[in-house]
N, C-alpha and C positions, 0 to 999 in steps of 0.2 A: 211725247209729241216731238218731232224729229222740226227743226230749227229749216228756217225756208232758205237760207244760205249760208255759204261759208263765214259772212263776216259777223253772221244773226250767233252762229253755232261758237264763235271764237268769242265773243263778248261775253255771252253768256258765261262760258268756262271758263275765263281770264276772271268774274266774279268771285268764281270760289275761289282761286288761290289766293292764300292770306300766310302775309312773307311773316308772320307773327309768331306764327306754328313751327313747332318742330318738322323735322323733314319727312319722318314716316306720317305722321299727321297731316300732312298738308297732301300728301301724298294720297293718302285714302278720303280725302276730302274731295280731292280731285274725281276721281274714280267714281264715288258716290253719284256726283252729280253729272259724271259721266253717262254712266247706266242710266238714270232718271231720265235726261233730257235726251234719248236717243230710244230709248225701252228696249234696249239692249240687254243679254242675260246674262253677261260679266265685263268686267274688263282687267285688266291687269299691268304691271309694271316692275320691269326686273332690270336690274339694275347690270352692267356688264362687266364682268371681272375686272378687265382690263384698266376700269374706272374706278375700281373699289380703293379706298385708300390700303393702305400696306397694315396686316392684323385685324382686321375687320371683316367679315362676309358680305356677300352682295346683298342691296333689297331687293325682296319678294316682297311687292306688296297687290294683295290681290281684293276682289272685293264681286261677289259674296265671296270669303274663304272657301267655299264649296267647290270652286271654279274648277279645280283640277278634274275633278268627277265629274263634269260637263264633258259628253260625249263630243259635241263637234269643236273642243278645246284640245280636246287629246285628241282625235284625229287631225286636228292642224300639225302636231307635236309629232305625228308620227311623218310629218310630210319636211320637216322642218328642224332645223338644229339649232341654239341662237348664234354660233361665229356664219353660220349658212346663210340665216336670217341678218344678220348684221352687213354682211359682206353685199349682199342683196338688196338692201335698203338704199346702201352708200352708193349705188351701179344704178338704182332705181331714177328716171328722168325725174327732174322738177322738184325734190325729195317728197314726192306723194307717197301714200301708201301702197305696201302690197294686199291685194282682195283676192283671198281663196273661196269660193261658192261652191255648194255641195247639197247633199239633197236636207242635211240636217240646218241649215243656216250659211252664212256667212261671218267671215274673221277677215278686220283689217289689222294690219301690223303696221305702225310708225314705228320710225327712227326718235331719236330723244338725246341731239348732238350732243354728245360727251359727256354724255352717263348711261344709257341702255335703250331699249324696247318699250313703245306699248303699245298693247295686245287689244281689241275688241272685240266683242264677240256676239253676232246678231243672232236671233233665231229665224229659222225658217216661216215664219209667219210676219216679219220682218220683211219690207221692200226692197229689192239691192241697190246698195250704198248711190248716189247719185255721183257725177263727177265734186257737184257743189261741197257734199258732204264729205267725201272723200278730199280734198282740198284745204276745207274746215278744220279737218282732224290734223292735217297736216301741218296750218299755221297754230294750232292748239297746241298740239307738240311741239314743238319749236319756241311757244311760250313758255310751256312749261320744263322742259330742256333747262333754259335763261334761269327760271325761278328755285328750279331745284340747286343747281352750278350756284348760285348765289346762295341760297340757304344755307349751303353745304361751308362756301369759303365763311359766312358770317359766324357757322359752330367753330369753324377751325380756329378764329379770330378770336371768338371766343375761351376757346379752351388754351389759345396760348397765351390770354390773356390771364386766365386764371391762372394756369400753371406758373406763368413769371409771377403773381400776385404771392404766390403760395411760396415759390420759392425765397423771392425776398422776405415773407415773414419768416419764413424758418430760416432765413440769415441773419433775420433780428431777431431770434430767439436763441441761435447758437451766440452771437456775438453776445446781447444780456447777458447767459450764462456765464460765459466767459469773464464779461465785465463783474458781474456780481460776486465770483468769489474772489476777487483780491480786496473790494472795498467792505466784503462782508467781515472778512480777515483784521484790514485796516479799523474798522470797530468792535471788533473781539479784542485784538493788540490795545484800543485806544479805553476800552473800560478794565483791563487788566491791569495797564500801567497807572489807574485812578487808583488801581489797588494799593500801588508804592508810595513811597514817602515822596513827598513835592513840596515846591515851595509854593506858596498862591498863583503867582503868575503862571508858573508854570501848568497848575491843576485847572486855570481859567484857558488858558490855549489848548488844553486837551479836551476840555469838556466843547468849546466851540468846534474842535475834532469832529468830536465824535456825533454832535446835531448836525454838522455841515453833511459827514456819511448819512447818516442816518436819513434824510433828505434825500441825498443820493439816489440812494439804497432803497429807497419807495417810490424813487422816478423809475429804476431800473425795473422795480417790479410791474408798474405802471405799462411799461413796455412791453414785458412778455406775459403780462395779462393779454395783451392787444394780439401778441404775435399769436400766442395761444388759441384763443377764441379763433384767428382767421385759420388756421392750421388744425383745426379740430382737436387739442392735446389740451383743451381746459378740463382739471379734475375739480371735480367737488368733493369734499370730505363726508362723510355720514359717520358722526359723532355725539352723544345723549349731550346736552344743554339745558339750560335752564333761560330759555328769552325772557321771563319775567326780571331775572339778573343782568343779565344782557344789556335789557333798555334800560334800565336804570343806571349800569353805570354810563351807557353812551348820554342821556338826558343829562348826565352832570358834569360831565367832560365836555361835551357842548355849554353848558351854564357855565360855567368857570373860563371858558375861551368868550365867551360872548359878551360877559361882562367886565372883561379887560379892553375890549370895545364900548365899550360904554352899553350896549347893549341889553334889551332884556327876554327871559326865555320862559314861556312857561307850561309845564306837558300837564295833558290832561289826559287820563287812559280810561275811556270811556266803558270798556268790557276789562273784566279779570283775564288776564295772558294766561297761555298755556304754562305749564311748569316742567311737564316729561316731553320735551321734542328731538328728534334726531334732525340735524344737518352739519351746515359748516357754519359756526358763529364766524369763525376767522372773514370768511367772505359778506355775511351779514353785517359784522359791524363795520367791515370796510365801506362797501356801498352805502349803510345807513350815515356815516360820517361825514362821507365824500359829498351824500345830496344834502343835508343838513348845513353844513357849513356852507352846501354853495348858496343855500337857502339865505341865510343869515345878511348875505350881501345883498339882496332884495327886500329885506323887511322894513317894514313902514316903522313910525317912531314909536309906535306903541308896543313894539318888539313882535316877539315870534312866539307861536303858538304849535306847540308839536302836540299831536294827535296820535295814540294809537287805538286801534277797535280789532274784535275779533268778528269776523265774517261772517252771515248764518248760513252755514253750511250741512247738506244732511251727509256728510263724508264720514265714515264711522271711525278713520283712522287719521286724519287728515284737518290740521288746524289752517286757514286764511287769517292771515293779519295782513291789516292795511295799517301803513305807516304814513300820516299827514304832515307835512307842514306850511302851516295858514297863516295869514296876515302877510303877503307879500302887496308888495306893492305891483302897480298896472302901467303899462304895458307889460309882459312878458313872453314876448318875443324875442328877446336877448336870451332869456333863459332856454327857452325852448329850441334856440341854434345853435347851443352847449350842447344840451343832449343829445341832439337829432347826428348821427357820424358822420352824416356827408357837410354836414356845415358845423360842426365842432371846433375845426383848427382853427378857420378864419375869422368863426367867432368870438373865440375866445383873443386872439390877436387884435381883431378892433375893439373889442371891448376891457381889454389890458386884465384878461382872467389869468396869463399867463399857463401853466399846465392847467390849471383847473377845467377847462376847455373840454381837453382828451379824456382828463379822469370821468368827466359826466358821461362823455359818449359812453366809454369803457364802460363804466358803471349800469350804465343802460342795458348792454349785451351782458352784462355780468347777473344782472335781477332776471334776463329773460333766460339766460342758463339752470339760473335758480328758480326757475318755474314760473315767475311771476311776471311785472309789468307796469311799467312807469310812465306817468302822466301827469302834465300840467291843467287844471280846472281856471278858468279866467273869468269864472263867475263870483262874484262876492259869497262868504270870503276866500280872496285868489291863494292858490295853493298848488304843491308840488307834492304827490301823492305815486306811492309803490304799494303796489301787494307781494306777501311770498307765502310758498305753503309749507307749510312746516309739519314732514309726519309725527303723528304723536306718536309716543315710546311709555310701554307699560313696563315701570318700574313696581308691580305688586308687591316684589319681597320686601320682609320687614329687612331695614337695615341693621348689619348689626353696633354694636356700641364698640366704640374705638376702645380698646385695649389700652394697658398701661405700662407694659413691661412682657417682655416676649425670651423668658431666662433663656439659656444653654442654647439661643440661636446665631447662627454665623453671620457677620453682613460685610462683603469687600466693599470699600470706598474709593472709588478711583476719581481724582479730581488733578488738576495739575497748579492750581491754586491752592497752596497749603492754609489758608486763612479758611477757606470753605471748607476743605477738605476736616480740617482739625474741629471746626465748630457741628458738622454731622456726627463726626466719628463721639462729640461732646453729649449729644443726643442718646445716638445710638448702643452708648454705653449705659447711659442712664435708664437706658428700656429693657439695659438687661444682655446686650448683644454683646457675643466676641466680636472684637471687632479688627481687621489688618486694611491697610490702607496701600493706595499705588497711587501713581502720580502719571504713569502714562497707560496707554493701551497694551502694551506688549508686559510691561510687568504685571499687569492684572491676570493677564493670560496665563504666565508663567506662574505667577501663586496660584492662581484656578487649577492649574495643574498638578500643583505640587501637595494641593489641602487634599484635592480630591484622589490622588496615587493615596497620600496615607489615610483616608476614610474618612476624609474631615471636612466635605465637600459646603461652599458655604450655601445657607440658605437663599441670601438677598446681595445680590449686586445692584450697586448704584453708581453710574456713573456721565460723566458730560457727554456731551455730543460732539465736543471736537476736542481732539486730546492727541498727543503728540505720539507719533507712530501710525497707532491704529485708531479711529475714530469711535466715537460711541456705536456709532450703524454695524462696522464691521467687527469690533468687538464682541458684540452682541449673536453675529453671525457664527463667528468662530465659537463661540462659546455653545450655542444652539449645536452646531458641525460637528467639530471636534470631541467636546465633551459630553456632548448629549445631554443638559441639565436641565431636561424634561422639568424636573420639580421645582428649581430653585426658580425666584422672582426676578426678572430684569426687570430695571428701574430708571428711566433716562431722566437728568433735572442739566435740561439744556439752559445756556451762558441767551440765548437767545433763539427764539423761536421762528420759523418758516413755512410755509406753505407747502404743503405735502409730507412733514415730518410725519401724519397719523399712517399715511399709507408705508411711509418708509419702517415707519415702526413694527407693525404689522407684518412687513415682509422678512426683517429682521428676527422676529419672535421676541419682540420686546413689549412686557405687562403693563408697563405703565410710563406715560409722559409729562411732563411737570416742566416747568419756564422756572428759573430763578428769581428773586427768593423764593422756598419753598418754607411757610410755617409749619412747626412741629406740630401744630393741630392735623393739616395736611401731612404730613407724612405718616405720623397715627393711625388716620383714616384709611390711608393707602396701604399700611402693613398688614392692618386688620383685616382687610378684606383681600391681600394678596396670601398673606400666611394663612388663613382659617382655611379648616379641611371641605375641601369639594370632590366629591365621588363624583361629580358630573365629566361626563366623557366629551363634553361641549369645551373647544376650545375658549377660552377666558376672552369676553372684550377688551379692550384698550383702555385702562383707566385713564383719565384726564381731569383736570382740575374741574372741567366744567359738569363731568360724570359723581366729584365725588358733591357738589353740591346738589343733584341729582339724590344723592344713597343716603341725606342726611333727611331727616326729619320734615316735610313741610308743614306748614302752618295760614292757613288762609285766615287774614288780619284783617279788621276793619279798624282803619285811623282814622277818626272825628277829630280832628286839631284843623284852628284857623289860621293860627299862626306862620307863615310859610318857613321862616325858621324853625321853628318846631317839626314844624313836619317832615322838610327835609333833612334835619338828623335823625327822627325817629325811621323815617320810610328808608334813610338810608343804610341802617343798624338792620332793621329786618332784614331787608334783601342781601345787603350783603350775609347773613346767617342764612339765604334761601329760601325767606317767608315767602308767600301769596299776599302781596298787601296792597288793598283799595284803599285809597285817601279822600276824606268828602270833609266840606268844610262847616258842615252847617247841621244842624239837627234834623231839620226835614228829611233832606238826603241821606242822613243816619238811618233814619228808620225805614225810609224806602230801603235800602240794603239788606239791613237784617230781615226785613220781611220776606224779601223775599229770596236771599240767600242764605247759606248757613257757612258762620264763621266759628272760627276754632277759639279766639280772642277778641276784646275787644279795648281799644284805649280808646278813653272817652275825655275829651278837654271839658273841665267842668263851666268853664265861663265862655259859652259860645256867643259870637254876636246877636244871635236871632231867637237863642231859647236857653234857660239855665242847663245845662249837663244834667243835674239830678233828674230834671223832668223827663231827658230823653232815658236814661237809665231806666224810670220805672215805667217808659211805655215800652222800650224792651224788654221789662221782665213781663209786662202783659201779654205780648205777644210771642211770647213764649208757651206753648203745647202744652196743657198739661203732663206730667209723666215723661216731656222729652227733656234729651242732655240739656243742662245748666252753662249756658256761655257763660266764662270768665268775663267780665268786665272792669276795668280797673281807672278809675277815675283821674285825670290829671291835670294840676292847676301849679301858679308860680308861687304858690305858699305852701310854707315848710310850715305849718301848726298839725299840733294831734288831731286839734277839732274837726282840720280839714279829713281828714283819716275816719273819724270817728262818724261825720256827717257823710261818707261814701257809704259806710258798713249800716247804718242805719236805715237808708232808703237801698238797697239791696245791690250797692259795686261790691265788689269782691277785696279792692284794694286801694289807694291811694299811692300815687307815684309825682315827687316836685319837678318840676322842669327848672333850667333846664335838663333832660335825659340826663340820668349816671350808664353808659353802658355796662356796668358791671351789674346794678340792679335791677336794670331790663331785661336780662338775659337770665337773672336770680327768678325774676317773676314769672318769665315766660317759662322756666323750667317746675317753677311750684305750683302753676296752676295747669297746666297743660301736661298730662300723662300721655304716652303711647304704651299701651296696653296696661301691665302693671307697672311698668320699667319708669321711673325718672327719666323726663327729656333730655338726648343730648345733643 
């Protein structure tokens, strides 16, 4: 229905344009309701070279897209050229349109000052264009002209808004870099020289050193976390873990800072944790650290309550864990303008969080990288809660048993610390290894050289990641390069570890990565499964300390102790061996578990507050299957008597163990009752 006058037809179409839209979009909105309100059979809009910015194409934007194949559109075209059309418009009185009439319809053409043409196109059943109508179009274009011109400069404003955003991050990411390796240097030099002889005073000014870098040195990192994320160059790691280990030791690392605050912490892990997950712990227990602690300066007097649950998910590959922590105190509002980035700096400045501020925001994009997503709940009880997904990793093979001695094998030691250096090579002789040692990168290379000219090529290289000459990285390249030693194992046991060493390793051709110290349990574990023959044409994973807790045994534990001393050395002795261990305090909750899960052991406190231990024992052995496996269960109480022994085996536990824990006898136990396959546990 054709608009009864020019100012009825400009109102209308000054509706649709909406300065909100992008330009091609506002553009075809336009045109839309072009055609609708005129019932026109196209219309169109092209933009004019002359106007196009410089590496860009003109817009065509047309609407229906069929327009071209509209006969009395292309008969305008053959009448018409657009510099003809342009030129013609600009000549034209009053800047109306020009109206071509023919027997198939009518075509108006406006001008559209200082961007292009637009087209009309009526059909012959169509009435011709009125002076009012004609008029109409004219102040329509001419709005839309203004709207487009502004659109256009608001992207440009835009984009060099961005651009300048982008470029100063990646000035704060060069400058970081830059900054970071002289202070990374500064405490490599500051725990080397802890190596030497000092007097007190002196060993007390270096160690204040080396906290005051180290500080530093996780602002810096701080920063080109930030720069990263805005510059698109954040990597994440995909590395096998173990988060059941993970959070346990962050849950105790947080207890021990919390109670030197006078503080109290107490986790409750609602669901059994995954145990096979691939990501980046390094990034996990960052952010989990970072909100936790900021956690902790909110919590009410009854202390803090950290939470983990695993998610129900029907993901066949893919674990959700939510990470809570509860009891915060109300308001938090202060909290929530930490996180939020647009108001992070200022509030953390009024409210004297000092960095703490940036790291939450950080932390924030850093969980939403890692797939997840952080949230404050301010309903009782208030809390500060993240999810992440963690893919799961099927470790099916059996692992094998660490080895004891590995005779007539080669291993080079390249350390530039002779106190390390001499205590490996102390090892590695005892397992049987020749063994020749270097002190920098270039002499490694040149005995690499020299074993392997007279056929003596070594098996296992081990060496730092920063050593004088050539570095662990390039070492390892040369050695890849030069001598081709496809077979032999590189071994990196870096003075200090960083963020992106798995990738650099990896590109290096280097088997396995390790943080100093390294126990000879670990490095056992790591020869064993780098030396053992593999016919597999699959290039080898990246071993990693958190891989080889992964390859070792696990054990899903049910601990019945009340005692929160107790429990947290026992809970802490599993995990760290790499158990699966649920903790419940009370007999009830005993047997709710075992019913309805299945554990590989069980330590059962005999003097529980709510039920004798013997009694929960023989309702476990009830609800036990007939005919199915026999849970170990092994009784524990703070008396050393036989009787107490004698009265476990009697009513049907397996053992009796005194508290406090003997770690060596726990570990005897878990190995006597617990087989994998035929094999003795190791």
């Amino acid at each position: 229905m054709t608009p009864s006058n020019a100012y009825e037809l400009l109102g209308e179409l000054s509706r649709a344009i909406d300065d909100s839209l992008e330009l091609e979009s506002l553009l075809q909105r336009f045109l839309t309701e072009l055609v609708r309100r005129l019932d026109a059979s196209g219309a169109a809009v092209l933009e004019s070279p002359a106007t196009t910015p410089p590496g860009r194409p003109p817009i065509v934007c047309l609407y229906p897209e069929a327009l071209p194949r509209d006969p009395l559109y292309g008969a305008f075209w053959d009448d018409w050229s657009p510099s003809t059309l342009e030129t013609a418009l600009a000549e034209h009185p009053q800047g109306l349109p020009i109206l071509t009439t023919g027997e198939l319809g009518h075509v108006l053409a406006a001008r559209l000052p200082g961007f292009g043409l637009l087209i009309l196109v009526l059909p012959a059943t169509a009435s011709a264009p009125t002076p009012d109508l004609r008029q109409g179009l004219s102040l329509a274009a001419l709005f839309l002209a203004q709207s487009v011109l502004s659109a256009r400069r608001d992207a440009q404003t835009r984009r060099r808004i961005e651009s300048a955003h982008l470029a100063r991050n990646q000035r704060l990411a060069d400058i970081g870099r830059e900054i970071r390796n002289p202070v990374k240097d500064i405490l490599e030099l500051s725990e080397l020289t802890l190596h030497t002889s000092l007097d007190q005073t002196q060993r007390h000014y270096l160690h204040l050193i080396r906290s005051s870098t180290a500080r530093l040195l996780g602002q810096i990192d701080e920063l080109l976390d930030s720069a990263r994320i805005e510059t698109g160059q954040m990597t994440i790691e995909q590395i096998p873990f173990n988060p059941s280990v993970l959070i346990a030791d962050l849950v105790e690392a947080l207890t021990t800072e919390a109670q030197r605050r006078g503080l109290g912490v107490r986790y409750e892990q609602l669901d059994l944790l995954p145990t096979h997950s691939q990501g980046d712990p390094g990034r996990i227990r960052q952010v989990s650290t970072t909100l936790w602690r900021a956690a902790l300066a909110f919590v009410r007097d009854d202390g803090l309550r950290l939470q983990t649950r695993r998610l129900n998910t029907e993901h066949p590959t893919l674990d959700w864990i939510q990470f809570s922590a509860l009891g915060l105190r109300l308001p938090l509002t202060d909290l929530q303008g930490l996180i939020d980035p647009s108001t992070a700096v200022g509030a953390a400045i009024e409210h004297g969080f000092g960095e703490g501020g940036c790291s939450l925001a950080t932390c924030a994009r850093l969980i939403e990288h890692l797939g997840g997503r952080v949230w404050i709940d301010t309903l009782e009880p208030a809390g500060l809660h993240f999810t992440l997904p963690l893919p799961r990793l099927d470790l099916s093979e059996t692992p094998p048993r660490p080895m004891a001695s590995w005779p007539g094998r080669r291993a080079l030691l390249v350390d530039d610390q002779a106190v390390a250096r001499r205590t490996l090579a102390y090892w590695f002789r005892h397992w049987g290894f020749e063994v020749r040692e270097a002190s920098t990168g270039r002499q490694a290379l040149e005995l690499a050289r020299a074993h392997q000219a007279r056929g003596q090529a070594f098996d296992v290289y081990v060496f730092d990641s920063t050593l004088p000459e050539l570095d662990g990285f390039e070492l390892a390249t040369r050695l890849r390069d030069e001598l081709a030693v496809e077979q032999a194992a590189l071994v990196m046991l870096a003075s200090i570890g960083q963020r992106g060493d798995a990738r650099r390793c990896r590109e290096a051709g280097i088997d396995a990565f390790l943080t100093k110290p390294a126990s000879p349990r670990e490095l056992r574990e790591l020869l064993t499964r780098l030396l053992m023959s593999d016919e597999s044409p699959q290039p080898r994973p990246l071993l990693t300390r958190h891989m080889l807790v992964e390859y070792r045994r696990r054990l899903r534990i049910l601990l019945v102790e009340s005692g929160l001393l107790h429990q947290k050395l026992a809970s802490t002795l599993l995990q760290e061996w790499g158990h699966e261990t649920l903790i419940v305090n009370s007999g009830g909750l005993a047997l709710e578990q075992f019913r309805s899960e299945t554990y590989d052991l069980v330590f059962l406190d005999l003097y529980l507050p709510d039920v004798d231990g013997i009694e929960v024992a023989r309702a476990m052995r009830r609800l036990e299957d007939s005919g199915a496996r026999r849970t170990p269960i092994v009784g524990m109480s703070s008396l050393d008597l036989e009787s107490e022994r004698e009265r476990c085996l009697e009513f049907g536990l397996d053992e009796h163990i005194v508290k406090p824990l003997n770690p060596a006898l726990l570990e005897d136990l878990i190995r006597r009752f617990v087989r994998h396959g035929d094999e003795p546990l190791e």
